[in-house]
N, CA, C and O of each residue as an XYZ file, in Angstrom:
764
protein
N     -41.979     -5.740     57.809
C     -42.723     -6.776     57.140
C     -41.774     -7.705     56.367
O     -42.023     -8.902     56.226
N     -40.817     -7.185     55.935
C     -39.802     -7.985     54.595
C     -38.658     -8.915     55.888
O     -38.043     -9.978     55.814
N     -38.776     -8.057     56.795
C     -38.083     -8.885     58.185
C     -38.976    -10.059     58.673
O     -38.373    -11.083     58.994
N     -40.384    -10.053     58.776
C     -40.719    -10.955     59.416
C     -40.849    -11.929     57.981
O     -40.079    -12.869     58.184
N     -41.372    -12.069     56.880
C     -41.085    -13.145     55.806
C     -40.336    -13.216     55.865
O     -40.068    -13.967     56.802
N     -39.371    -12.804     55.302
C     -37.522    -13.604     55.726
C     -37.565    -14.650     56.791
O     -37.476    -15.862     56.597
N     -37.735    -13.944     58.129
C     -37.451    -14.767     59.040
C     -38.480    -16.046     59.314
O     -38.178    -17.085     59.902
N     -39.466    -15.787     58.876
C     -40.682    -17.100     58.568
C     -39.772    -18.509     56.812
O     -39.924    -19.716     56.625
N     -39.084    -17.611     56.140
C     -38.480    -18.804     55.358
C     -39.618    -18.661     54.275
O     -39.880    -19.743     53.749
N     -40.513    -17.372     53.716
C     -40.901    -17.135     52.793
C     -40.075    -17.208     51.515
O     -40.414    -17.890     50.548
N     -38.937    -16.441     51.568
C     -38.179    -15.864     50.729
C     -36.694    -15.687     51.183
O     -36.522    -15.717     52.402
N     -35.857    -15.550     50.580
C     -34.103    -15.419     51.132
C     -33.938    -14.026     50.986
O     -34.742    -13.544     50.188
N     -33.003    -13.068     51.599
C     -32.798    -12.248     50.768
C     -32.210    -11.627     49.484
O     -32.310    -10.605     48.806
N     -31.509    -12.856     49.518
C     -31.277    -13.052     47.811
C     -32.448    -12.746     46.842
O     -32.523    -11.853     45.998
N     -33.408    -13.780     47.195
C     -34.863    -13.453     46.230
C     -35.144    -12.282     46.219
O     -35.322    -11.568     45.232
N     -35.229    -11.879     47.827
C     -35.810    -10.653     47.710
C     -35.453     -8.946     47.106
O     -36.171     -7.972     46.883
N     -33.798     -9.239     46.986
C     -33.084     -7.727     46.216
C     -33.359     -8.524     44.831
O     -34.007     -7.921     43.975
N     -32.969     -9.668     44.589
C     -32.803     -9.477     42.862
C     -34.595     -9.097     42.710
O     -34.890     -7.977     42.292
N     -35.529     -9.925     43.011
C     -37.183     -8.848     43.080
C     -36.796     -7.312     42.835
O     -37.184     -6.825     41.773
N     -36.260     -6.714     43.487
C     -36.266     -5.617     44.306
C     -35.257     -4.559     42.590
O     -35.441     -3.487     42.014
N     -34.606     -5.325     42.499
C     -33.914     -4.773     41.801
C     -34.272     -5.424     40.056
O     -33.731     -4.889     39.088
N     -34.827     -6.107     39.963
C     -35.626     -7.103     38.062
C     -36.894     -6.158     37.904
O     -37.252     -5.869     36.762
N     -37.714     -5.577     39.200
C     -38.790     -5.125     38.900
C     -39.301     -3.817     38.282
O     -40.337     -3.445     37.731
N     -37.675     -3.085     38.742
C     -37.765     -1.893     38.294
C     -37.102     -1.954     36.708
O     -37.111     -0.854     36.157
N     -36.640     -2.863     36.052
C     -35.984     -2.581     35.008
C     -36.912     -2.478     33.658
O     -36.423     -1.777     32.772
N     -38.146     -3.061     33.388
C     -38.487     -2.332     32.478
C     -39.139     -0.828     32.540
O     -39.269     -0.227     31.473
N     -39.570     -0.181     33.816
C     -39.829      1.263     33.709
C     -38.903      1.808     33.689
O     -38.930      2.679     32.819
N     -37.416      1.741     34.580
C     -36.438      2.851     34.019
C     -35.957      2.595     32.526
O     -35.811      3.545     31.757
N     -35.726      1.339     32.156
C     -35.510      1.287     30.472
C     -36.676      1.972     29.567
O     -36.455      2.252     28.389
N     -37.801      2.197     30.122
C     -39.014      2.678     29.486
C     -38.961      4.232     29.413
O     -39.435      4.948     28.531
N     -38.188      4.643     30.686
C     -38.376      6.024     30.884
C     -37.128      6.549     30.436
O     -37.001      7.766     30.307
N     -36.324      5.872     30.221
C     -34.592      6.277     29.264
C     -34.996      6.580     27.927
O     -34.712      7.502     27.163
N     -35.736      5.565     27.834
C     -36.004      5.415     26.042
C     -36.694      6.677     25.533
O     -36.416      7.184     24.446
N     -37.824      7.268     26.573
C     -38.348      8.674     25.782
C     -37.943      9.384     26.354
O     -38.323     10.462     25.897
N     -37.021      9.600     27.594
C     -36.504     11.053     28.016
C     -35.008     11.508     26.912
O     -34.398     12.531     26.600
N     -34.954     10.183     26.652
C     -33.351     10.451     25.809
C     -33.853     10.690     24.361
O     -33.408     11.736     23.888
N     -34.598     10.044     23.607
C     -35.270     10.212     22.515
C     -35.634     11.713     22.189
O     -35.311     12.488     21.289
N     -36.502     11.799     23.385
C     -37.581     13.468     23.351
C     -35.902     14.750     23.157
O     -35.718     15.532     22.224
N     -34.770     14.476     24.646
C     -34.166     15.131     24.890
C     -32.978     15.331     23.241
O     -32.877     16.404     22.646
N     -32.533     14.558     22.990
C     -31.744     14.373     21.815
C     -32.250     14.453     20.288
O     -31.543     14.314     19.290
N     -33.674     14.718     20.334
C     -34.002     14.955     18.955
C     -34.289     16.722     18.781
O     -33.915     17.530     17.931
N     -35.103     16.845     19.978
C     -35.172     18.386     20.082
C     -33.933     19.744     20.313
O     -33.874     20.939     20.024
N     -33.075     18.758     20.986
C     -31.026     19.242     20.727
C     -30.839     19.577     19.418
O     -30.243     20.616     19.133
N     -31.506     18.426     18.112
C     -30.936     18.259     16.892
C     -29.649     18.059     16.845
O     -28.860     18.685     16.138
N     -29.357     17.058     17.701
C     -28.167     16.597     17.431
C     -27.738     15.436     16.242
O     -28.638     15.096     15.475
N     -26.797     15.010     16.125
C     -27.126     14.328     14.590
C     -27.773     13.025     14.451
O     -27.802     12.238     15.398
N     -28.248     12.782     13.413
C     -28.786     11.569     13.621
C     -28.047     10.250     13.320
O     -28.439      9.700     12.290
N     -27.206      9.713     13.895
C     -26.080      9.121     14.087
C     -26.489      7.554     15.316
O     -26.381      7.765     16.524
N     -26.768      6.636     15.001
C     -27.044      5.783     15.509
C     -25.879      5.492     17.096
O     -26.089      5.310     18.295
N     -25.081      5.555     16.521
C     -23.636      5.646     17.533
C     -23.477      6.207     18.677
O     -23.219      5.716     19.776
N     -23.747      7.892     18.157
C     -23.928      8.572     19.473
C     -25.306      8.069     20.071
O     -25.342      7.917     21.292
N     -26.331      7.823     19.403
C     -27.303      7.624     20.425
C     -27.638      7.145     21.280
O     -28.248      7.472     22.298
N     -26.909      5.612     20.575
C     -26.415      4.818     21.453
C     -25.749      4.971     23.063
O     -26.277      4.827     24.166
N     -24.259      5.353     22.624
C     -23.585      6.064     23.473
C     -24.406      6.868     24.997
O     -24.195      6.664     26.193
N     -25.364      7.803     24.312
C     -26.143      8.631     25.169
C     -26.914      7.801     25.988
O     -26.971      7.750     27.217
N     -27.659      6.983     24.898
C     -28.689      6.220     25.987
C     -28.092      5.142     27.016
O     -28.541      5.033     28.157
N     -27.041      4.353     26.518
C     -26.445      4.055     27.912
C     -25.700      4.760     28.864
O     -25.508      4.174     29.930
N     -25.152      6.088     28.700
C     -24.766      6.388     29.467
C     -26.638      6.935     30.394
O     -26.332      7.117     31.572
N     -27.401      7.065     30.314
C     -28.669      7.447     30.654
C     -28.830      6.965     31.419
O     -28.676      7.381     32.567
N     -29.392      5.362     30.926
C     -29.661      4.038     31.545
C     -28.536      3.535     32.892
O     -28.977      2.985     33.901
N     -27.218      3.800     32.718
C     -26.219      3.730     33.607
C     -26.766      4.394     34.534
O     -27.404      3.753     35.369
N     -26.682      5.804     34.657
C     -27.027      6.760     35.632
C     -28.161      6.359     36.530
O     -28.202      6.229     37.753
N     -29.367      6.145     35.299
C     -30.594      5.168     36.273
C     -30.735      4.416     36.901
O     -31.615      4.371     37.761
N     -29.591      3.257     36.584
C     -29.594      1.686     37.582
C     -28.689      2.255     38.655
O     -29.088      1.868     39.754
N     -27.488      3.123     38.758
C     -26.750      4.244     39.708
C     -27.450      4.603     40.754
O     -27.298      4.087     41.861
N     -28.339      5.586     40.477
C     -28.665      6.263     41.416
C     -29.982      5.842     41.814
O     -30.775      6.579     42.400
N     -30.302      4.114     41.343
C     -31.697      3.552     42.133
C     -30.656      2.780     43.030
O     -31.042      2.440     44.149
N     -29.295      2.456     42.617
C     -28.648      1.830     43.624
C     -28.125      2.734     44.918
O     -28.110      2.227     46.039
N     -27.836      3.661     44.765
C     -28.062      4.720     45.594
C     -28.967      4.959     46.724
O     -28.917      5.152     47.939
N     -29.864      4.853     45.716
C     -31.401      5.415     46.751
C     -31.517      3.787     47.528
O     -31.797      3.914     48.720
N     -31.362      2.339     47.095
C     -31.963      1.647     47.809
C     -30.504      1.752     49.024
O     -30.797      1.845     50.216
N     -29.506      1.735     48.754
C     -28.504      1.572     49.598
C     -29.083      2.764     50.739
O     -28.923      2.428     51.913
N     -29.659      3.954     50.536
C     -29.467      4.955     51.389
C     -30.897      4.491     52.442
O     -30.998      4.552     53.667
N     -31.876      4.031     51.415
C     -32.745      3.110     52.206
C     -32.844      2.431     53.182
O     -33.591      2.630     54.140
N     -31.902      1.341     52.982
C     -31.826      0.344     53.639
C     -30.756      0.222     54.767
O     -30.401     -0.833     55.293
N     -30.208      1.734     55.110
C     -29.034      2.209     56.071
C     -29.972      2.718     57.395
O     -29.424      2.674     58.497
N     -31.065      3.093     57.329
C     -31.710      3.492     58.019
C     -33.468      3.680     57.688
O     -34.138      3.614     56.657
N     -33.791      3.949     59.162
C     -35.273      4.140     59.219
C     -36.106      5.334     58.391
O     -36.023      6.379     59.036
N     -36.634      5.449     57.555
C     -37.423      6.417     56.825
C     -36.961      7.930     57.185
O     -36.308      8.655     56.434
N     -37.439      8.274     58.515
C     -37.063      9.519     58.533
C     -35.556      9.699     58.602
O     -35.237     10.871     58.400
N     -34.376      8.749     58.866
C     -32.940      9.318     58.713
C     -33.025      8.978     57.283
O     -32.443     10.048     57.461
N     -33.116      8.684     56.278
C     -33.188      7.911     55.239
C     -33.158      9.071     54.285
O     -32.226      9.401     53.551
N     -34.664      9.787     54.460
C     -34.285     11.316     53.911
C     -33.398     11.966     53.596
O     -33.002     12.254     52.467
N     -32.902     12.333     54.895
C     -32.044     12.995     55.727
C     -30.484     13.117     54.844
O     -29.814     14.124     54.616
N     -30.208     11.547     54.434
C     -29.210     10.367     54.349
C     -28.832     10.710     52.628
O     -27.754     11.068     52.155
N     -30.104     10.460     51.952
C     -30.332     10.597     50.592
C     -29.938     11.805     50.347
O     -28.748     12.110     50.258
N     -30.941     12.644     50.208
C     -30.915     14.365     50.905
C     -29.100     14.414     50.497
O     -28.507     14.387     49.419
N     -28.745     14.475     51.579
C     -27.309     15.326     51.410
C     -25.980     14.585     51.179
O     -24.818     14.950     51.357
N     -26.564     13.311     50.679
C     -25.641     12.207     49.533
C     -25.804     12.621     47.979
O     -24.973     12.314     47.125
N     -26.681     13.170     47.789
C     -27.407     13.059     46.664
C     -27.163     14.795     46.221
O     -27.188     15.169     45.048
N     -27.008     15.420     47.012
C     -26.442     16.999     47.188
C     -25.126     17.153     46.941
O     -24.823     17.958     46.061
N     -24.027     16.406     47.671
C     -22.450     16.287     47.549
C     -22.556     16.127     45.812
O     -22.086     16.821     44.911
N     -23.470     14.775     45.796
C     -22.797     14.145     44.173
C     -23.296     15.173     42.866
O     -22.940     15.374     41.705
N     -24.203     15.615     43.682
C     -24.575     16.820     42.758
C     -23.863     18.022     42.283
O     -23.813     18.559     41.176
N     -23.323     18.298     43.432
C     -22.778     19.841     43.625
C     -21.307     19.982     42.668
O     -20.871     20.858     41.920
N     -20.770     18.526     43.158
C     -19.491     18.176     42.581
C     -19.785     17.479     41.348
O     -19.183     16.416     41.190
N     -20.430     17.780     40.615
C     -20.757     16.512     39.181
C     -20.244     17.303     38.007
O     -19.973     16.656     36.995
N     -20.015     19.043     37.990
C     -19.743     19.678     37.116
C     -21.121     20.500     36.028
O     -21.024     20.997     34.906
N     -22.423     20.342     37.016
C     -23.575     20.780     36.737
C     -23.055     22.771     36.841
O     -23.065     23.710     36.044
N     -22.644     22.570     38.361
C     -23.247     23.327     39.119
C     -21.543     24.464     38.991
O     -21.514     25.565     38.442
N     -20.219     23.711     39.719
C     -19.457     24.367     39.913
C     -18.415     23.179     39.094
O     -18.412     21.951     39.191
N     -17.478     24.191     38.189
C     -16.540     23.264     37.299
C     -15.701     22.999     38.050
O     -15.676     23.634     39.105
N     -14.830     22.106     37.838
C     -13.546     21.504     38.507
C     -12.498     22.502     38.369
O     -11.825     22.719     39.377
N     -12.185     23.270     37.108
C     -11.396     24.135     36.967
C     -11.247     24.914     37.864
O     -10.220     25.288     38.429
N     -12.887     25.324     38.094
C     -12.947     26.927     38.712
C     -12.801     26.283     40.685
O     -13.235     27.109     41.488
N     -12.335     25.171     41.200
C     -12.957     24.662     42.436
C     -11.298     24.485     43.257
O     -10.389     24.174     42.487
N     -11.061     24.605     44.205
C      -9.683     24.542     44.603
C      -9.472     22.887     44.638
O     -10.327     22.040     44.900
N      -7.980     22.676     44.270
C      -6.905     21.700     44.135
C      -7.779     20.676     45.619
O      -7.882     19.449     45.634
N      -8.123     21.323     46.354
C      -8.119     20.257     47.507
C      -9.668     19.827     47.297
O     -10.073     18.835     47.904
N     -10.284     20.339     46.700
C     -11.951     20.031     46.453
C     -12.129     18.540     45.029
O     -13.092     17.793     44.858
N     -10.890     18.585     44.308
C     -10.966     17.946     42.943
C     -11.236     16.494     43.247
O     -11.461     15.671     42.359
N     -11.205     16.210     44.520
C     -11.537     14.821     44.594
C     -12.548     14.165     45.119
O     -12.547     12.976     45.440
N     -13.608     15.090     45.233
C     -14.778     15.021     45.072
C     -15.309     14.531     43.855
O     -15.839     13.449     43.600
N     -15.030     15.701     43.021
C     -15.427     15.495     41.588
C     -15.150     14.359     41.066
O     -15.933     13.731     40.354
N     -13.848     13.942     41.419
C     -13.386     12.213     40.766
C     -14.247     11.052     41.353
O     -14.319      9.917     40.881
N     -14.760     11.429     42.239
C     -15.555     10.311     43.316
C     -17.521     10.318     42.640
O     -18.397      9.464     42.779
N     -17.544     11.565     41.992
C     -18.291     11.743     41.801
C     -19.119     11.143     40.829
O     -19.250     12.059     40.016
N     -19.922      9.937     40.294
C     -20.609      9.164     39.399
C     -21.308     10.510     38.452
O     -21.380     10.365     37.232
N     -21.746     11.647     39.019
C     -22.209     11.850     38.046
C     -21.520     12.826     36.803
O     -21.854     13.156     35.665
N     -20.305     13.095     37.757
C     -19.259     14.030     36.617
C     -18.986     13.374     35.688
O     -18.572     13.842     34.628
N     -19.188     12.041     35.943
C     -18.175     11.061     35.165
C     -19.286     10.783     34.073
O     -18.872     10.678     32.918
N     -20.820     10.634     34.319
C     -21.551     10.840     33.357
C     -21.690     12.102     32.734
O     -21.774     12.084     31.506
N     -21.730     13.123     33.276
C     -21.822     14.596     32.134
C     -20.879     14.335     31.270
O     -21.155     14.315     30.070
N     -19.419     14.053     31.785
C     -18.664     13.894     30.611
C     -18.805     12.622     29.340
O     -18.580     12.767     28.139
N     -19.038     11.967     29.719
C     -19.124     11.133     28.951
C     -20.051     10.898     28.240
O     -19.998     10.051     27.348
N     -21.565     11.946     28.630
C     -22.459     12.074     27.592
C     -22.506     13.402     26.953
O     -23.346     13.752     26.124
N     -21.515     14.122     27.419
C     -21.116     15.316     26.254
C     -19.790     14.607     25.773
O     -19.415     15.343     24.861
N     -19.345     14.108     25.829
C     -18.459     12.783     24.499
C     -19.046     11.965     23.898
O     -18.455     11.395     22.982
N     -20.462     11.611     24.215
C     -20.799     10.716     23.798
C     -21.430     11.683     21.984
O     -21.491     11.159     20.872
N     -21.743     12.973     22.321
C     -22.239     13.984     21.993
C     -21.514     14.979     20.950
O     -21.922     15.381     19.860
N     -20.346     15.239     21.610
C     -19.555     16.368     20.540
C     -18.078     15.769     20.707
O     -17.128     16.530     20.523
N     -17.908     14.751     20.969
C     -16.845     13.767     20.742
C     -16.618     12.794     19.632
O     -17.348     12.973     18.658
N     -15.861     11.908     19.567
C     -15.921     11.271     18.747
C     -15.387     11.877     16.765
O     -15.699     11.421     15.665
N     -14.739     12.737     17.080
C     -14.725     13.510     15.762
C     -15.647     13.866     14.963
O     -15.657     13.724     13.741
N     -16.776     14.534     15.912
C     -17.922     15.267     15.169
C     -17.364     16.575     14.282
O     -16.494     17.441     14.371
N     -18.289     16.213     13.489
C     -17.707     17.600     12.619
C     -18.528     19.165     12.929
O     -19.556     19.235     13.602
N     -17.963     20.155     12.405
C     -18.068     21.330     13.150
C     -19.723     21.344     12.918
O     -20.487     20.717     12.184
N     -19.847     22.175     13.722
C     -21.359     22.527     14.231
C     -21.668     23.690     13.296
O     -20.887     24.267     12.540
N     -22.809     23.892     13.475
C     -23.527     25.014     12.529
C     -23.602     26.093     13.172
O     -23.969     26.131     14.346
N     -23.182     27.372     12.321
C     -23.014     28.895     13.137
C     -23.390     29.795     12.368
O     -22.493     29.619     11.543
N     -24.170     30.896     11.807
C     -24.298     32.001     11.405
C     -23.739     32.876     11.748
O     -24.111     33.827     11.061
N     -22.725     33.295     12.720
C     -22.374     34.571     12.971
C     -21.089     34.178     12.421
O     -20.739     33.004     12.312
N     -19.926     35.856     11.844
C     -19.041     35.460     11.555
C     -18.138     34.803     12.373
O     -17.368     34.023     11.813
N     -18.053     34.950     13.642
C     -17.128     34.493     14.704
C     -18.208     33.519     15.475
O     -19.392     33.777     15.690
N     -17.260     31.970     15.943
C     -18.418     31.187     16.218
C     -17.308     30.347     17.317
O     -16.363     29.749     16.801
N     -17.442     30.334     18.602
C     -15.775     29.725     19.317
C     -16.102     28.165     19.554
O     -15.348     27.218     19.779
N     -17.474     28.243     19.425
C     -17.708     26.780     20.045
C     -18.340     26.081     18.153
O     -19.110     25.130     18.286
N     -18.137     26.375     17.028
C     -18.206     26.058     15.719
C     -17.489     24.496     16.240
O     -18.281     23.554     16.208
N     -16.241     24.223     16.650
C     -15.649     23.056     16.569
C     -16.131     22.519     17.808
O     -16.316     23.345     18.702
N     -16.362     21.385     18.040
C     -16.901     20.598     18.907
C     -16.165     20.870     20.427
O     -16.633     21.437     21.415
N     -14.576     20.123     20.180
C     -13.470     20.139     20.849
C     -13.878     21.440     22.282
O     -13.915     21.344     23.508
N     -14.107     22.502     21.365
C     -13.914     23.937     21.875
C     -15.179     23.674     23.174
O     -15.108     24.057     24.341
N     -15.876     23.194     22.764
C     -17.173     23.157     23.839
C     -16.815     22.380     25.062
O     -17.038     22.863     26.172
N     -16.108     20.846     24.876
C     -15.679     20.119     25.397
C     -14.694     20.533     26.689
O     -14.894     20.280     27.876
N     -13.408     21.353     25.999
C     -12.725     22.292     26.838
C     -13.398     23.143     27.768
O     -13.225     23.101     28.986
N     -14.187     23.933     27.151
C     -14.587     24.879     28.120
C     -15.408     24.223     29.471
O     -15.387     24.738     30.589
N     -16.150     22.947     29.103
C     -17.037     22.583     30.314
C     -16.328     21.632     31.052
O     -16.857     20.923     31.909
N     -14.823     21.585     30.660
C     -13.833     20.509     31.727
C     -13.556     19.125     31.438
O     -12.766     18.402     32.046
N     -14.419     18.769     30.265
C     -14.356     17.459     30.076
C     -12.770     17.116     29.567
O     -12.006     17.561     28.710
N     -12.731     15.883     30.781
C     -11.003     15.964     30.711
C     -11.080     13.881     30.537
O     -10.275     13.244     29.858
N     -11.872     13.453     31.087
C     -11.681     12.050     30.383
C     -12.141     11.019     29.658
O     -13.365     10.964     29.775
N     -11.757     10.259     29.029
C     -12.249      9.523     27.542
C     -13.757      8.988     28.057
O     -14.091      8.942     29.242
N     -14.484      8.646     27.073
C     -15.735      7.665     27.440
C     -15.707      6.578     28.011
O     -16.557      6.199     28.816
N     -14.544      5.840     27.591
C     -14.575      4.489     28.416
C     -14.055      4.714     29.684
O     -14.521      3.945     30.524
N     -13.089      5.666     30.177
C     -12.887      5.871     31.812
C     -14.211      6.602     32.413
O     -14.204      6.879     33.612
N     -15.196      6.881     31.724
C     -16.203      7.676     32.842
C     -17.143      6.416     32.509
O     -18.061      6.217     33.304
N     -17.040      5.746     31.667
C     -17.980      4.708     31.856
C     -17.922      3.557     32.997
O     -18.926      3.185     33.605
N     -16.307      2.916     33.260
C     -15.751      2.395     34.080
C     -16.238      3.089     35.762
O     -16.764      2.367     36.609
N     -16.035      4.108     35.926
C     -16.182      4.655     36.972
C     -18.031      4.939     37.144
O     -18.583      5.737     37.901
N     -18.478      4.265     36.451
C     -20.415      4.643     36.900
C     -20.607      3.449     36.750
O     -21.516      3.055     37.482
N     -19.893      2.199     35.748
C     -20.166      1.301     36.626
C     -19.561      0.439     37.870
O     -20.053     -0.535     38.440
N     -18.466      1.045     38.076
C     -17.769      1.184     39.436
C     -18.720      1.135     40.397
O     -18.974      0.225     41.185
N     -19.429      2.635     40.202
C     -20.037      3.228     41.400
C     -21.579      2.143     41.356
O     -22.007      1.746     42.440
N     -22.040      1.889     40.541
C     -22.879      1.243     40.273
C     -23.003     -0.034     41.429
O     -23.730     -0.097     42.421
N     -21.920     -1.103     40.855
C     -21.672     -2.412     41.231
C     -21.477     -2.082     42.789
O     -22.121     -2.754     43.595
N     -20.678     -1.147     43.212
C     -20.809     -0.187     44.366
C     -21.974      0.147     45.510
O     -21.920     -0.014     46.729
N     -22.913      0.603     44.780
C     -23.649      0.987     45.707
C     -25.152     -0.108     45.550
O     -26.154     -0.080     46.266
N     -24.871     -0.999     44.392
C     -25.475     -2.183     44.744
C     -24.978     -3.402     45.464
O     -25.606     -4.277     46.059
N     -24.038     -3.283     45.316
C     -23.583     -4.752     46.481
C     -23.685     -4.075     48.002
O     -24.475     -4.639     48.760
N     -23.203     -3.308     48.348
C     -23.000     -2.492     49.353
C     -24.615     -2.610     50.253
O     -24.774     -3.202     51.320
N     -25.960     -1.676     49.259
C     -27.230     -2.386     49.347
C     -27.511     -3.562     49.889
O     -28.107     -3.769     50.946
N     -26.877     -4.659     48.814
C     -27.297     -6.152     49.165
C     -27.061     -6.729     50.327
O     -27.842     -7.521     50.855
N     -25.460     -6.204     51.024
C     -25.255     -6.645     52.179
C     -25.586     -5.805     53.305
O     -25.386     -6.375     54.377
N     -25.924     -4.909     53.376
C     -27.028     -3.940     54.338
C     -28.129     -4.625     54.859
O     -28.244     -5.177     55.953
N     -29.037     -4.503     53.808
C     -30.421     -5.084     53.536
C     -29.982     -6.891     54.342
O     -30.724     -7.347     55.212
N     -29.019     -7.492     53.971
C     -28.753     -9.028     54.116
C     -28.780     -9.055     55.472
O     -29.449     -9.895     56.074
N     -27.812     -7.832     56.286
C     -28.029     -7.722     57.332
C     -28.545     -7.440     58.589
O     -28.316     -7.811     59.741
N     -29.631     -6.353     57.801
C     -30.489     -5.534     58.386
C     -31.469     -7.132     58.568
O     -32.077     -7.175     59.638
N     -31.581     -7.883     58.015
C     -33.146     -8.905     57.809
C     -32.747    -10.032     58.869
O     -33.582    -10.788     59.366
N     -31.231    -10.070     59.197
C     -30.694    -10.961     59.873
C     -30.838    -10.344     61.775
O     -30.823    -11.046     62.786
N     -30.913     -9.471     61.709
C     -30.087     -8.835     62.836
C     -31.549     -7.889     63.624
O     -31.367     -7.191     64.622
């Protein structure tokens, strides 16, 4: 259908991704705002305007990411490969993001996954956004407490680079898998 308007001179496809891509921006900004809100107050993490900040764009990043993602994986193919496509794009970036299996624990020849990976680059940078920044020690009742200092937490889950390099690299991947989209789609309407 978006093939035959095009080709009738309804619309360009210019019109039609920036549409495609303006329409969704106040529900994912809508749905950042209380998943990060709900998620970060019930953490009790501090109430610190800065980090919140911090958090919620790295959030919002991830969201405009991986809708650029999904339309790119879209617009590569017909519905049922599309799945298929998403599915086990969306599995790699997962597996390797540092959710699931740390970089530490993953062999030398696997680590470059993880670097490729948009969303490692967000875990880290929203656990910096989080217990970075020279937060001061955390609250512990027991006499021995390893993760009391922030740092200590940081280490253990791999986080190895600053906020502004994992920010760079999601919107890397970002600008990435939306232009990439645009000229798919540009071509798919042409062809």
């Amino acid at each position: 259908m978006t093939k035959r308007e095009t080709f009738n001179g309804w619309y360009s496809p210019e019109a039609y991704y920036l549409a495609l891509t303006v329409v969704d921006i106040p529900a994912l900004m809508l749905n950042n705002i209380v998943f990060v809100s709900i998620t970060y107050f019930m953490t009790n993490q501090p109430m610190e305007l800065f980090r919140f900040s911090l958090f919620f764009l790295i959030s919002v990043l991830v969201g405009f990411t991986s809708q650029g993602l999904g339309i790119l994986s879209g617009s590569i193919a017909n519905i049922q490969y599309t799945l298929v496509i998403a599915a086990f794009g969306i599995f790699i970036i997962t597996m390797f993001s540092g959710f699931f299996v740390l970089m530490k624990d993953a062999s030398y020849g696997w680590h470059w996954l993880f670097y490729s990976s948009f969303l490692k680059h967000a875990l880290d940078a929203g656990m910096e956004a989080i217990f970075g920044f020279n937060r001061k020690k955390l609250n512990c009742e027991a006499d021995y407490c390893h993760y009391r200092w922030p740092h200590k937490f940081l280490e253990s889950l791999g986080v190895q680079t600053t906020f502004t390099n994992a920010l760079y690299v999601i919107i890397f991947s970002l600008f990435l898998f939306r232009l990439t989209a645009f000229f798919v789609i540009k071509y798919r309407l042409k062809h």
